[in-house]
C-alpha positions as CSV (number, residue, x, y, z in Angstrom):
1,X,-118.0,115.2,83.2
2,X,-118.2,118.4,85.1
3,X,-116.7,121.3,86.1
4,X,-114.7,122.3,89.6
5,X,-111.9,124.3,91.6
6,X,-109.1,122.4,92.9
7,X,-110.3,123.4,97.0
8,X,-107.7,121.1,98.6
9,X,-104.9,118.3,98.6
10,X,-104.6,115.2,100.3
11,X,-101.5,113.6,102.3
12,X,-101.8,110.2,102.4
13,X,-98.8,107.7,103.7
14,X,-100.7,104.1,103.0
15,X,-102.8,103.9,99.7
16,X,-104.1,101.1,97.5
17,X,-101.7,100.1,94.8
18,X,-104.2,101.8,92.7
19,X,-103.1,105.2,93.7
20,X,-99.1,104.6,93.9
21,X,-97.7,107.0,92.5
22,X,-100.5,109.6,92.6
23,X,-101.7,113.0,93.6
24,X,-105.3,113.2,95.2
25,X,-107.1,116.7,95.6
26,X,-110.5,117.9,96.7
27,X,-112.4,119.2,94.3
28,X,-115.5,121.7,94.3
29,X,-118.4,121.5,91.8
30,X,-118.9,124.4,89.9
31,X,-121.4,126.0,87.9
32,X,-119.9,127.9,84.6
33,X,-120.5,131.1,86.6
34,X,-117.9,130.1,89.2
35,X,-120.5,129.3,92.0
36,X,-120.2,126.3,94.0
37,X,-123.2,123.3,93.3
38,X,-123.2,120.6,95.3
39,X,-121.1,118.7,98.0
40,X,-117.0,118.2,97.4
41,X,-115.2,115.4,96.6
42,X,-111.7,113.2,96.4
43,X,-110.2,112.9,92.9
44,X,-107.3,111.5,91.2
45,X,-105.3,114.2,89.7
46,X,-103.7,113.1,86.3
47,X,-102.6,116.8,84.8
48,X,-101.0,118.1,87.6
49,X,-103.1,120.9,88.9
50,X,-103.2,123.6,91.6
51,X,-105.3,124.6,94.6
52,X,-107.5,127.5,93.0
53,X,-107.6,126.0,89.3
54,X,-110.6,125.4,87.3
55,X,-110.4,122.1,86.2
56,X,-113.2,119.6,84.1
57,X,-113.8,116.0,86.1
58,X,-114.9,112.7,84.9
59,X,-116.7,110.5,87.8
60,X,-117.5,106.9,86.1
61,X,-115.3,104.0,86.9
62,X,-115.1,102.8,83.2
63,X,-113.5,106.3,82.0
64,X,-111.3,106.3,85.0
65,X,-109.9,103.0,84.1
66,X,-109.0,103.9,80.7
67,X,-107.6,107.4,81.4
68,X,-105.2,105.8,84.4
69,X,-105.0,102.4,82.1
70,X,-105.7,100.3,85.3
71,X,-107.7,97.5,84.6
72,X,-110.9,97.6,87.3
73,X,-109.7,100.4,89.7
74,X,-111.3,101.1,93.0
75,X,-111.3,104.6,91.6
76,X,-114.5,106.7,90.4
77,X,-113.4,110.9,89.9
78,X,-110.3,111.7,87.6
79,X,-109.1,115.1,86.9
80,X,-108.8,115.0,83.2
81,X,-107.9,118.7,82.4
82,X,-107.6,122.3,83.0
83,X,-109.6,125.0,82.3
84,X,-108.1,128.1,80.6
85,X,-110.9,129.9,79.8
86,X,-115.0,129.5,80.1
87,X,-117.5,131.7,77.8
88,X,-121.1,131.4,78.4
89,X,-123.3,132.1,75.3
């Protein structure tokens, strides 16, 4: 699991029956801080976010498949939640 801002949505007419029915968005790995880490990437949004949001991402296929109760999807990131608030010790 790690953390990310929503940076984008994507439009797509023709999906994989996987992905009827929902929303994909680009998300931006962050560091607690709020500074980007690493590269972007495509995930499944299952809470209904916003570009701008701070929002905690689960990337294994197993976790996935239980949180979009799909058996075997041809999916690996999930957007599992939103972040409200982040304190650093």
């Amino acid at each position: 699991m790690f953390l990310a801002r929503i940076a984008g949505t994507i439009t797509s007419t023709i999906k994989h029956d996987a992905y009827a029915s929902t929303k994909l968005m680009i998300v931006q790995p962050i560091t607690p801080d709020g500074d980007d880490t690493g590269d972007s990437l495509v995930a499944v949004d299952t809470v209904g976010t916003g570009i701008g949001e701070q929002v905690l991402v689960i990337r294994q296929g197993v976790a996935a498949a239980q949180v979009l109760n799909i058996d075997r999807p041809p999916i690996r990131s999930v957007i599992v939640g939103v972040v409200d608030e982040i304190q650093v010790a």
